[in-house]
N, C-alpha and C positions, 0 to 999 in steps of 0.2 A: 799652157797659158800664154800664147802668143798674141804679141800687139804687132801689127805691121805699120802702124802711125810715125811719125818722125816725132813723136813726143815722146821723152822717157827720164823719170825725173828718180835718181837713187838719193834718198834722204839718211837713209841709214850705211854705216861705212864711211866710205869716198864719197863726197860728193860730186853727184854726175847730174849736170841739165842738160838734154839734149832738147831744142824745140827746133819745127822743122828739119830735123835732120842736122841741125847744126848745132856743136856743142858748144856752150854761153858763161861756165860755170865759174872760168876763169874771170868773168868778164863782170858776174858780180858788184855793186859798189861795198867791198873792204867785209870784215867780219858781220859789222850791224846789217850791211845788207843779204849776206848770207843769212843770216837769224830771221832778218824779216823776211824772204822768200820763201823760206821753210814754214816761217807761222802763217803766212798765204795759201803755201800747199797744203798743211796740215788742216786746216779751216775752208777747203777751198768751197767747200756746200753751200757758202752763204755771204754776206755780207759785212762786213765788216766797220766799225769807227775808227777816224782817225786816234781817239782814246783810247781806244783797244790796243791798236798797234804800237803806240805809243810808250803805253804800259810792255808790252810783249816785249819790244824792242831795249827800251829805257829803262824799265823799272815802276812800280809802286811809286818811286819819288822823283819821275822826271820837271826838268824843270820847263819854266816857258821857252830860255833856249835848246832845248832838247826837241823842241814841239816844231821850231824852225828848220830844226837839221833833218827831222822824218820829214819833212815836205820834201826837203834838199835830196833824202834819200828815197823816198818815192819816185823821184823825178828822173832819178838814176836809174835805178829801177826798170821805171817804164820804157826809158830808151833800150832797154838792154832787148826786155822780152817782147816788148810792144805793146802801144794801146791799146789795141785791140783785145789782150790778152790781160792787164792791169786795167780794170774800168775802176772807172766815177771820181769822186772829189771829197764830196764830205763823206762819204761810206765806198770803202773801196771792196772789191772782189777781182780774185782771180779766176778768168777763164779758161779751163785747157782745153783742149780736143776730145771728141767725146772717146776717141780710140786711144788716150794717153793713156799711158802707163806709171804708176805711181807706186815703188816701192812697199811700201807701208802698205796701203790700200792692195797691195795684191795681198801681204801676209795675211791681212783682217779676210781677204775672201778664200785666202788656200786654207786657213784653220775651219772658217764655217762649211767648206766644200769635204773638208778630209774629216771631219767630224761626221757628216752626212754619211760619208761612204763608211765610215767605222759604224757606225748605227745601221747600216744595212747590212754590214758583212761582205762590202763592197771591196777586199782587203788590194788587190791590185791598184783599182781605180784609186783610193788611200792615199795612195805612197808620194806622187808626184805629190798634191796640194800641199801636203804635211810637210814635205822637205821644204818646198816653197817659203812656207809660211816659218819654220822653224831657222832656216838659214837667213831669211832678212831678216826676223827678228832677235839672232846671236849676235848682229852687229850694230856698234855705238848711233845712237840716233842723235843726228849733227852733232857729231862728235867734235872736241872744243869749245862748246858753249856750255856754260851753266846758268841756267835760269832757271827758277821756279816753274815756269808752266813745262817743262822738260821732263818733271819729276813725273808729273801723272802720265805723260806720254809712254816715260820710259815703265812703266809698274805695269801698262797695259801689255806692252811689247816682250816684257816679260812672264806676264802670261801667255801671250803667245804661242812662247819661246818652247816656256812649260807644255801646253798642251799640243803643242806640233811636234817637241819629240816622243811626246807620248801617243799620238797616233803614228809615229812612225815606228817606232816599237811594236804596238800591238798589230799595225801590218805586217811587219814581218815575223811576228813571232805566229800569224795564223796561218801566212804564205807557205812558212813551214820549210823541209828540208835547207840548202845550202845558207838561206837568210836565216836560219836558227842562232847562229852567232852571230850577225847583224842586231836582231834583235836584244839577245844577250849585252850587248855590247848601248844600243841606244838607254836598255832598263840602267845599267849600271850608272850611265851619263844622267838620267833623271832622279836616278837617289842622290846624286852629287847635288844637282839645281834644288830638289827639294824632297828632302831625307823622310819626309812625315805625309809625304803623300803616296798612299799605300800601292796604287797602280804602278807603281814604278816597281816596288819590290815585287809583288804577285808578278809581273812579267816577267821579269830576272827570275822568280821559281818556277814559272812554266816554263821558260824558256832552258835552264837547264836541266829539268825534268823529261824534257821532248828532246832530248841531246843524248839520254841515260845516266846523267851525273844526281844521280839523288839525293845523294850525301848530299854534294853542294849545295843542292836546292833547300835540303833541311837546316844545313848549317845557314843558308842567306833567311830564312825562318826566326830561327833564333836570334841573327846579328838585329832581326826588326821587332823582335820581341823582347830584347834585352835594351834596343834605345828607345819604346813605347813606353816599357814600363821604367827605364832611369832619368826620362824628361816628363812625361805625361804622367806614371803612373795606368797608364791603362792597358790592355793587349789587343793584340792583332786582331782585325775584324772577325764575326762570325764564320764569314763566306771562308777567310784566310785560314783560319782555326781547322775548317774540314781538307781545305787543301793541305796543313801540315798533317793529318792525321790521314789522308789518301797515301801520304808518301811513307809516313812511317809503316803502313801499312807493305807498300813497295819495298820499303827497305830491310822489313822484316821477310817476307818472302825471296828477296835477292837475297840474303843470308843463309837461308834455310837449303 
């Protein structure tokens, strides 16, 4: 996924603005205006009210001097990145470059990309978007702020998170030989992120079923049928049911 533009904006982690090639991030006016640059990026599709920003920046309860200082900080702002780049007055938008590059905005397109190639079977091609998408979205999104509109940003990214180590998993659990404990190793980190979402453990059993560790596999069976049925009360899907009973099968003929 390479951008060769001199725009490139990390919102998650460190934050890093590079426009034209030149880095600005420093240059920021103060925390408020790091928050508002971020809610410009993160919105940048469209249009924006000075109300909006307002609220994003301020708060639910800003007041009418609070509504002077976002002028104040807009104005900051605009010198930093340029007019050009900050339009309008009564409704503002941010413009980037059509070749910028936007943190976030790559994760949302390396999940729908590495999703794609999981649905084809496309396991190599996988693997880049998936990590893509999975590694921006392991890190804090503008990290030291907390604001309300943060929370949905962050539950998104978190799915992400979810579903980009999960297609890195099943790419390499289909890639097969030396990525077999890769894969091993990402199933185990998704039953950690989220214990009740079944693709995680069936990959951890394939994956150390295709290694020749059956036992394990049957034992990591049981540890998702004994926390189904002590939280939910229910058991292991259908599909999982016949994969335990493939292995017991396995495991009975290794015996014999």
């Amino acid at each position: 996924m390479a951008h060769t533009g001199g725009t490139r904006i990390q919102l998650c982690g460190r934050l890093v603005v590079r426009l034209d090639g030149a880095r600005v991030e420093a240059r920021l006016p103060g925390a408020k205006g790091r928050l508002l640059f971020g809610y410009l990026v993160l919105s940048r599709a469209r249009r924006m009210t000075r109300d909006e920003l307002l609220t994003a920046v301020y708060g639910d309860a800003a007041s009418p001097e609070q509504s002077s200082s976002l002028s104040v900080l807009l104005s900051k702002l605009r010198a930093v990145v340029g007019s050009e780049l900050l339009t309008g007055r009564s409704e503002i938008e941010l413009v980037l470059a059509r070749d910028a590059f936007v943190d976030i905005e790559a994760a949302f397109e390396g999940i729908h990309r590495a999703e794609t190639h999981v649905t084809r079977g496309e396991w190599a091609e996988a693997w880049g978007p998936a990590g893509v998408a999975y590694h921006v979205a392991s890190r804090p999104l503008l990290q030291g702020h907390d604001v309300p509109w943060l929370d949905e940003w962050q539950r998104r990214l978190e799915d992400i998170r979810v579903r980009g180590l999960e297609s890195l998993a099943r790419a390499r659990l289909e890639l097969g030989g030396p990525t077999l404990r890769q894969a091993e190793g990402c199933a185990r980190q998704l039953i950690e992120l989220a214990p009740y979402r079944e693709t995680g453990h069936h990959i951890l059993i394939e994956a150390l079923e295709r290694q020749g560790n059956v036992a394990e596999a049957l034992r990591a069976y049981e540890r998702l049928g004994v926390l189904l049925q002590d939280e939910l009360g229910v058991e292991p899907s259908t599909h999982l049911q016949r994969v335990y009973r493939r292995l017991l099968g396995e495991a009975a003929t290794t015996t014999a």
